[in-house]
Backbone as a ProteinNet text record, in pm:
[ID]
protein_1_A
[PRIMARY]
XXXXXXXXXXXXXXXXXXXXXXXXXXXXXXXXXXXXXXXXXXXXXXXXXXXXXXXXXXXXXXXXXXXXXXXXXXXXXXXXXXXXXXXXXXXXXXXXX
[TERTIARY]
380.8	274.1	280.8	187.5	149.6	104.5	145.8	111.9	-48.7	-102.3	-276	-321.3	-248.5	-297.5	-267.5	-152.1	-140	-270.7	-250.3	-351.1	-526.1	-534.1	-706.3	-645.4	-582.1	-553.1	-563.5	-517.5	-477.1	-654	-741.2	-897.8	-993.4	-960.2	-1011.9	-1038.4	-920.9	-862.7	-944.4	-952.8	-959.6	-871.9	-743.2	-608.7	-541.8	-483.6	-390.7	-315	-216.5	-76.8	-9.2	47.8	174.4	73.9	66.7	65.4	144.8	137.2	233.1	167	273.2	201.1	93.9	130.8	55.8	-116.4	-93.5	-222.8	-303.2	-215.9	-243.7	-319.8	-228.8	-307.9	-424.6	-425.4	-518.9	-658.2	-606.7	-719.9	-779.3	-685	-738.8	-827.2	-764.5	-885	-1010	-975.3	-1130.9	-1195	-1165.4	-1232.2	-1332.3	-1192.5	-1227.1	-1359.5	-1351.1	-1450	-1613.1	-1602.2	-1675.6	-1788.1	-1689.2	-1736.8	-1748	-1661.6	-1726.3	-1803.3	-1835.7	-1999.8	-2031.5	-1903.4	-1879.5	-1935.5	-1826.3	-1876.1	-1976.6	-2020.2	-2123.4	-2272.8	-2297.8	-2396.4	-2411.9	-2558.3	-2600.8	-2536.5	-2486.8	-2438.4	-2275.5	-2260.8	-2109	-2100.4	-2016.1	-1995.9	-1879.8	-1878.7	-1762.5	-1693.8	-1765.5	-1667.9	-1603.3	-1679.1	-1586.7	-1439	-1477.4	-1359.3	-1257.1	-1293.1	-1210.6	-1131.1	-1154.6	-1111.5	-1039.9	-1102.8	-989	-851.1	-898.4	-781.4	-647.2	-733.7	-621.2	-548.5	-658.4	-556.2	-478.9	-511.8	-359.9	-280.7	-290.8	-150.7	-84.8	-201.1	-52	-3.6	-69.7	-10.2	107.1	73	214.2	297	280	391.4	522	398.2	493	564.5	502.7	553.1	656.1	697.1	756.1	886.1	906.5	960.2	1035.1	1000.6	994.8	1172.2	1239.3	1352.2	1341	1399.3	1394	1479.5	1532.7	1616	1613.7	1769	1799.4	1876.7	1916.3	1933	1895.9	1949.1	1894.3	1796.7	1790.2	1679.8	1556.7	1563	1463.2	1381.4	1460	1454.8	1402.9	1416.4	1367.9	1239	1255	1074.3	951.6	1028.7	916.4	920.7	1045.4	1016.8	1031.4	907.4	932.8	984.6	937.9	921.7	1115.2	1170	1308.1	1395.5	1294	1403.7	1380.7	1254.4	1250.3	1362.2	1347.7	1442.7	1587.9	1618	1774.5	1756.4	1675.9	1674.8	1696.4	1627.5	1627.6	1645.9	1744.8	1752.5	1850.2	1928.2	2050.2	2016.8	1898.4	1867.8	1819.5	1828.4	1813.6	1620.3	1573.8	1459.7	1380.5	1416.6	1361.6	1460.4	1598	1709.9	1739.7	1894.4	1955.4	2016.4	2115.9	2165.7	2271.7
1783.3	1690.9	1664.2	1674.4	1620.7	1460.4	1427.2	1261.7	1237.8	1356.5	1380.2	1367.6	1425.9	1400.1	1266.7	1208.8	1058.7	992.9	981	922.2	911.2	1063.3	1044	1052.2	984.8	955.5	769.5	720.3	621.3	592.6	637.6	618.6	634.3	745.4	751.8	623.6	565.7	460.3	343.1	303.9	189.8	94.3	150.5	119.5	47.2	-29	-39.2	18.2	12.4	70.6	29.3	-103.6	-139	-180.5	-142.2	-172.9	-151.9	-179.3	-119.1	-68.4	26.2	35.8	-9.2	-100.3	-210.1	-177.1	-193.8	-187.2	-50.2	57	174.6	213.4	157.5	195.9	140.4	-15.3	-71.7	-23.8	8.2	80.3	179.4	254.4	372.4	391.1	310.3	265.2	204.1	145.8	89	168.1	261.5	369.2	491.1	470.6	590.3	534.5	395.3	314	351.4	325.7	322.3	441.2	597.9	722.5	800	776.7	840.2	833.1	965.6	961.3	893.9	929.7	797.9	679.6	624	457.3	430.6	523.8	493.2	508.5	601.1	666.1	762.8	775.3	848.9	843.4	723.5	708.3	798.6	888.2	912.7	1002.8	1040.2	1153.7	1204.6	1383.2	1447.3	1474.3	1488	1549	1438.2	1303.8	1210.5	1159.6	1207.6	1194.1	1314	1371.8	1506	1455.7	1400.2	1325.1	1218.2	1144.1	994.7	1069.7	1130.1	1152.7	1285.3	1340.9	1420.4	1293.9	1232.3	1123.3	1032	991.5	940	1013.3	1159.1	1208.2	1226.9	1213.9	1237.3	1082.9	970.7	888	819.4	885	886	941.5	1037.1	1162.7	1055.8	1046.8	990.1	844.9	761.1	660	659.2	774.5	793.9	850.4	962.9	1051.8	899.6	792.3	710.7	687.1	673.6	610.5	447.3	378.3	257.4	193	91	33.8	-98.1	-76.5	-229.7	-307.7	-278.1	-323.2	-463.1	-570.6	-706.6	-711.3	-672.7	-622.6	-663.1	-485.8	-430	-597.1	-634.3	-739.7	-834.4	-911.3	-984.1	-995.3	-853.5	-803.6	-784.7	-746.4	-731.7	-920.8	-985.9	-1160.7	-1208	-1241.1	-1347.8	-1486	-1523.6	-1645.5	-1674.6	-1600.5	-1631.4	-1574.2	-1509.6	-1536.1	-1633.1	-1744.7	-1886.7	-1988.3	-1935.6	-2015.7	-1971.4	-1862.9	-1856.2	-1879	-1884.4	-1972.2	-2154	-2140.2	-2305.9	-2406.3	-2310	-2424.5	-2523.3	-2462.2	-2624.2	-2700.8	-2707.1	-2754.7	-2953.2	-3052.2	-3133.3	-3187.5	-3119.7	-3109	-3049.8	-2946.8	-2854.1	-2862.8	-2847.1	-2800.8	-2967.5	-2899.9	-3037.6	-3039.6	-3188.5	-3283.4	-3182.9
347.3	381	531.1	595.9	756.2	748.8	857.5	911	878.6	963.8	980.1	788.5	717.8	545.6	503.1	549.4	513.4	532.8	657	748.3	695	656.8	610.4	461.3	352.6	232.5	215	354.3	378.1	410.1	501.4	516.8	382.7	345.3	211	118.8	104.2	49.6	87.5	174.5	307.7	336.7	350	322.3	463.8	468.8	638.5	620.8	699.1	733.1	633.1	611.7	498.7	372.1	281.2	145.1	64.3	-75	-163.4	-260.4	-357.5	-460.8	-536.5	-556.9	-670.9	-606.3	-421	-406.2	-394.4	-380.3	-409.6	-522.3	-646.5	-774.4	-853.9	-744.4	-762.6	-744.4	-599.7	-518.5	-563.9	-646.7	-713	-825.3	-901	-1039.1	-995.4	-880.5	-790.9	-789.1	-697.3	-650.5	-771.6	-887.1	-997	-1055.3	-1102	-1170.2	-1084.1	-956.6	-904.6	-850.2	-830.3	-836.9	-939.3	-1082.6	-1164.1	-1292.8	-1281.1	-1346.5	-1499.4	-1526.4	-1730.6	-1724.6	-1597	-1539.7	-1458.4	-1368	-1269.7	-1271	-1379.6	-1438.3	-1327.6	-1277.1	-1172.3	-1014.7	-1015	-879.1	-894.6	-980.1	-981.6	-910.2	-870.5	-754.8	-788.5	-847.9	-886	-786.2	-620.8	-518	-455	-424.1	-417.6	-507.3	-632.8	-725.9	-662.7	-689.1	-614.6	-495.3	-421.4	-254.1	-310.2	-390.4	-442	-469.9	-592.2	-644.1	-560.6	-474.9	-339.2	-307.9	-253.3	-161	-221.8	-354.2	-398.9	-468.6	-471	-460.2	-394.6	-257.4	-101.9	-128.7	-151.3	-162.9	-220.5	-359.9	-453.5	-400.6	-371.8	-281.5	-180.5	-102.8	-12.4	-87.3	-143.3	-174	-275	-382.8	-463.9	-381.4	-234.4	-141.6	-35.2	-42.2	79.8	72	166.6	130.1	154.4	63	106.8	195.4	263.7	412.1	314.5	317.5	225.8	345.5	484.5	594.4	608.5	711.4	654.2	714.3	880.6	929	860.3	814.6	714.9	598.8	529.2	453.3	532.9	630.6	725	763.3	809.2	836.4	714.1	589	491.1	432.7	462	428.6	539.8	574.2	720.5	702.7	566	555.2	560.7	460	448.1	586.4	718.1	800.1	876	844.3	921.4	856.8	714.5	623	700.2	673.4	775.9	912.2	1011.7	1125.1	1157.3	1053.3	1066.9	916.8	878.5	712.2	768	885.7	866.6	1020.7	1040.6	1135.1	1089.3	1165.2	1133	1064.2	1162	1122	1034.2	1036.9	883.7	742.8	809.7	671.9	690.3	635.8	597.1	716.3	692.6	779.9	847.1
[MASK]
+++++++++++++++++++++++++++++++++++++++++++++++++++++++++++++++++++++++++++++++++++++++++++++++++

């Protein structure tokens, strides 16, 4: 897989950069409901189905291929909230005494 196939899998979609699964597959049944021809009647479009469903297999691909970073880092950045909580839980003002 090339960056350039992510990338227009990720447009296809109308996807940002970080999502997750959940919204991947969401996105996908969106999409399916919406282009094909069972559900859509006339408005269905077999070659658009064709394109959905490429692009979430590069999608699966990669997301199934991804390694994950259990780093605290890593953890930090995907919870912001809990690294305000470890900044300032024992502070007098936010945390405790």
């Amino acid at each position: 897989m090339r960056y350039a196939n992510l990338v227009r899998a990720l447009e296809i979609f109308g996807l940002p950069d970080r999502v997750t699964l959940r919204e991947i597959k969401a996105r996908h049944r969106e999409l399916v409901r919406r282009h094909h021809p069972d559900s859509a009647g006339e408005e269905g479009d077999a070659e658009q189905i064709r394109l959905v469903n490429a692009a979430y297999g590069i999608l699966r691909e990669y997301a199934e291929n991804y390694r994950f970073s259990f780093a605290e880092e890593e953890f930090y950045e995907q919870n912001p909230e809990e690294r305000l909580r470890m900044q300032f839980a024992n502070t007098p003002l936010w945390g405790s005494k």
